[in-house]
C-alpha positions as CSV (number, residue, x, y, z in Angstrom):
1,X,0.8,5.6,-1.5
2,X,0.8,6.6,2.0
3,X,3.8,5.9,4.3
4,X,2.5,2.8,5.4
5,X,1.5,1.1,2.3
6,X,5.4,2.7,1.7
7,X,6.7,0.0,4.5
8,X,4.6,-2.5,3.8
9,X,6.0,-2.6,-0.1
10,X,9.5,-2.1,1.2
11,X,9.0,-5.5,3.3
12,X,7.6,-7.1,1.1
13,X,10.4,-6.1,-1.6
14,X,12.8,-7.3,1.2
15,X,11.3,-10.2,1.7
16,X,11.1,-11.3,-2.0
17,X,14.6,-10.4,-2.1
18,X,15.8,-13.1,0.5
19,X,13.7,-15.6,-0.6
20,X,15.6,-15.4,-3.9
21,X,18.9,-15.5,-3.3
22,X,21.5,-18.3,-1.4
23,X,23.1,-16.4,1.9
24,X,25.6,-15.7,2.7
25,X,26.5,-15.0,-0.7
26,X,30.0,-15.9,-1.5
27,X,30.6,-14.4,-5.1
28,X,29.6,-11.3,-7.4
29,X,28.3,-14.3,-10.1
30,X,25.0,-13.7,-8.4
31,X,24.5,-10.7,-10.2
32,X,25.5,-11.7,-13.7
33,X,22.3,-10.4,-16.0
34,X,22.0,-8.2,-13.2
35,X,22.1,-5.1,-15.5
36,X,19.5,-6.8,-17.5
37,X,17.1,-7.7,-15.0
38,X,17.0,-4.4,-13.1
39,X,16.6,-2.4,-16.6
40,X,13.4,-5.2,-17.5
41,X,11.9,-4.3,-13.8
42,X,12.1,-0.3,-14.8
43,X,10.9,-0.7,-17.8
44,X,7.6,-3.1,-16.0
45,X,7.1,-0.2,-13.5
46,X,6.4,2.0,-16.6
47,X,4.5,0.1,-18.5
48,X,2.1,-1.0,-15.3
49,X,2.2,2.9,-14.2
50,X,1.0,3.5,-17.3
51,X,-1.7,0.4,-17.0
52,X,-2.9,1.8,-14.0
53,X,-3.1,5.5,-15.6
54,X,-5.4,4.0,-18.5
55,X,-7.6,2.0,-16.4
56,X,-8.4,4.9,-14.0
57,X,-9.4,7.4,-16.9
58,X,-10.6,4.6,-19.0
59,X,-12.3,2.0,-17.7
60,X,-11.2,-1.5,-17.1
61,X,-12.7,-3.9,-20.4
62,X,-11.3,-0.1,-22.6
63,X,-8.2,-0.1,-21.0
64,X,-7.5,-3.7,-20.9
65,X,-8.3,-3.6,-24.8
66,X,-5.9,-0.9,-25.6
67,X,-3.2,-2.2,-23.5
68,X,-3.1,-5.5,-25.4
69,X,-3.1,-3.6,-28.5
70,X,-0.4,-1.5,-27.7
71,X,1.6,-4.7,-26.1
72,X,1.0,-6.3,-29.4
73,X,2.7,-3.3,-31.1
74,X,5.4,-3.0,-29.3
75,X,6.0,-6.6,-29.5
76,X,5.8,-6.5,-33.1
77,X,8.3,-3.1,-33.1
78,X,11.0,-5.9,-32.3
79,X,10.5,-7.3,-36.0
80,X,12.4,-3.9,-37.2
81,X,15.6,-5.2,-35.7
82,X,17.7,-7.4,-37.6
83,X,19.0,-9.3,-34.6
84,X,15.8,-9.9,-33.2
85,X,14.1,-10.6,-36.3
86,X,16.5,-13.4,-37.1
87,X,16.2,-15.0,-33.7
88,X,11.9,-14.6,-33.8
89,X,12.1,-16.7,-37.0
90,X,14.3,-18.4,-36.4
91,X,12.1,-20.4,-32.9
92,X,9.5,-20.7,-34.9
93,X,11.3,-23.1,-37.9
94,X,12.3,-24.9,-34.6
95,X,9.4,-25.5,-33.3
96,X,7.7,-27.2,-36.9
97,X,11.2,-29.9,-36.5
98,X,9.7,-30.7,-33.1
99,X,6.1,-31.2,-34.2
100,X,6.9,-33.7,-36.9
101,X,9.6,-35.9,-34.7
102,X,7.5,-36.4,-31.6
103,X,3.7,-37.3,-31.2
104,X,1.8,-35.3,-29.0
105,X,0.0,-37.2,-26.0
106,X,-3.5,-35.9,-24.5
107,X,-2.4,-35.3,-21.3
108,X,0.5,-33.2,-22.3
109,X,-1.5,-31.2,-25.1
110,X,-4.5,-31.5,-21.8
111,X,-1.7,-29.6,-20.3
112,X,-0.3,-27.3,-22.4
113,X,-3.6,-25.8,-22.6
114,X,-4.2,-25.9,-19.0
115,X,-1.3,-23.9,-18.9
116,X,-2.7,-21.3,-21.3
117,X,-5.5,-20.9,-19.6
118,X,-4.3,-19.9,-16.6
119,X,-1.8,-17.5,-18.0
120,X,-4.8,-15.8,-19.5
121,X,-6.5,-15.4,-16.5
122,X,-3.6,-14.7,-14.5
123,X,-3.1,-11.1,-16.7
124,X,-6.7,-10.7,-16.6
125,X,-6.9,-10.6,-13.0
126,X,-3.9,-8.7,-12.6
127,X,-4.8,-6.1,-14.6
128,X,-8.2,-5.9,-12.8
129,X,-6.3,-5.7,-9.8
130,X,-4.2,-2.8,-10.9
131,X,-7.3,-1.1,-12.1
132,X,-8.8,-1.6,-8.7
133,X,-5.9,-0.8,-6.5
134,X,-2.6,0.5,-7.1
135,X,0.2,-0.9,-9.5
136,X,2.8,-0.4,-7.1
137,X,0.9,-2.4,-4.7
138,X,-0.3,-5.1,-6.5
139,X,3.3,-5.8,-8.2
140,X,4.6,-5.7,-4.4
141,X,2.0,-8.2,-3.5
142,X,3.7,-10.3,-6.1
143,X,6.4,-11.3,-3.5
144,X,4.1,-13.9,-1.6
145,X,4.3,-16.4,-4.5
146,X,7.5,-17.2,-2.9
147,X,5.7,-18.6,-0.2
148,X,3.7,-20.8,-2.6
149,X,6.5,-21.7,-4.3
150,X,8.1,-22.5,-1.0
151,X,4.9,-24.6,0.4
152,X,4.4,-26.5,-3.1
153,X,8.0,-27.4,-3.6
154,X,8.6,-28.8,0.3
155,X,5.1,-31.0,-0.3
156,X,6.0,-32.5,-3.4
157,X,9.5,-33.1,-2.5
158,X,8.3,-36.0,0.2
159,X,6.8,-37.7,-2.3
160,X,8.9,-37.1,-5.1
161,X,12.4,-37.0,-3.3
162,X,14.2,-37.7,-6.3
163,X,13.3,-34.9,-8.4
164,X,14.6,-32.0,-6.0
165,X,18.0,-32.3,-5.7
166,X,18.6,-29.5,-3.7
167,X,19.7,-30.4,0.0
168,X,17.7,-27.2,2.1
169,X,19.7,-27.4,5.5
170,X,18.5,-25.8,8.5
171,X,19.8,-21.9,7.8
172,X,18.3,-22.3,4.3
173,X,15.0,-23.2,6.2
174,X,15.5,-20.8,8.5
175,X,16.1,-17.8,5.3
176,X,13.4,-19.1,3.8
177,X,11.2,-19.2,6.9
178,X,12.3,-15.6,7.9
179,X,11.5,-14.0,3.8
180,X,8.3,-15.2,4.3
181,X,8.0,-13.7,7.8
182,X,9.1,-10.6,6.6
183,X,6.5,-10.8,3.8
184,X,3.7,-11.4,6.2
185,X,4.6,-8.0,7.8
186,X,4.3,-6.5,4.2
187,X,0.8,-8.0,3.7
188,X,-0.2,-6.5,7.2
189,X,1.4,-3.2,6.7
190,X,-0.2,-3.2,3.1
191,X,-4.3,-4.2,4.0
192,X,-4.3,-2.4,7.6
């Protein structure tokens, strides 16, 4: 990418950062998993590098097939270790106890569904996205569903108050409000 698209991932990176985490921050238990997380985020950047390789020789509906294949395989590679195995098999004999115990109602089976739907379509469209721009870009454009987040969760907390129990005073306001700035400069660094 060229050094401005550079910036404008680097703010928006920045930006998704702050949003995330409590400041000032007053203990190293922040980054416990820490290890774990950053290895998972490498190991995303490859495989949507790789995305964005096969859908620029291959076409989007060929590469979108193959990836899913291969995604299926290597999901499936995780059967040849013991440990995982065992803990595959062993949510799924959970999951029949639960079935049996508890009816399901229509509106939450309306909304399991729901649910499924929309994760569907939310890796369709961003893999079309990748295939249309760059992966880099799109995964740094991922940041502004902090601001979403941010916008749902302060609308539904005046009406339901007693469901967020977190007390936002006015520097958390004021972190939150500034991520989201800095994000906006992303997004205008990014489509300029």
């Amino acid at each position: 990418p060229s050094g401005r698209i550079l910036i404008g991932i680097i703010f928006l990176v920045a930006g998704g950062f702050l949003v995330s985490f409590d400041l000032p921050i007053r203990s190293v238990k922040i980054f416990k998993g820490f290890s774990y997380s950053l290895l998972s985020g490498i190991f995303f950047a490859i495989a949507y590098l790789l995305f964005d390789y096969v859908y620029k020789s291959g076409g989007f509906l060929n590469g979108f097939i193959w990836t899913r294949i291969g995604l299926f395989i290597g999901g499936l590679s995780l059967m040849t270790f013991p440990f995982f195995r065992k803990d595959i098999i062993s949510s799924f004999k959970g999951g029949e106890k639960k079935k049996n115990v508890r009816k399901k109602k229509i509106g939450t089976i309306a909304i399991f569904i729901l649910n499924k739907i929309f994760g569907g379509s939310s890796s369709v469209l961003i893999n079309l996205a990748i295939s249309l721009s760059s992966a880099s870009l799109v995964n740094a454009l991922g940041s502004i569903q902090f601001v979403f987040v941010l916008a749902l969760a302060a609308l539904a907390s005046l009406k339901y108050n007693h469901i967020f129990e977190e007390k936002l005073y006015f520097w958390d306001w004021a972190q939150k409000i500034g991520a989201i700035a800095i994000i906006a400069v992303g997004l205008v660094f990014v489509s300029i």
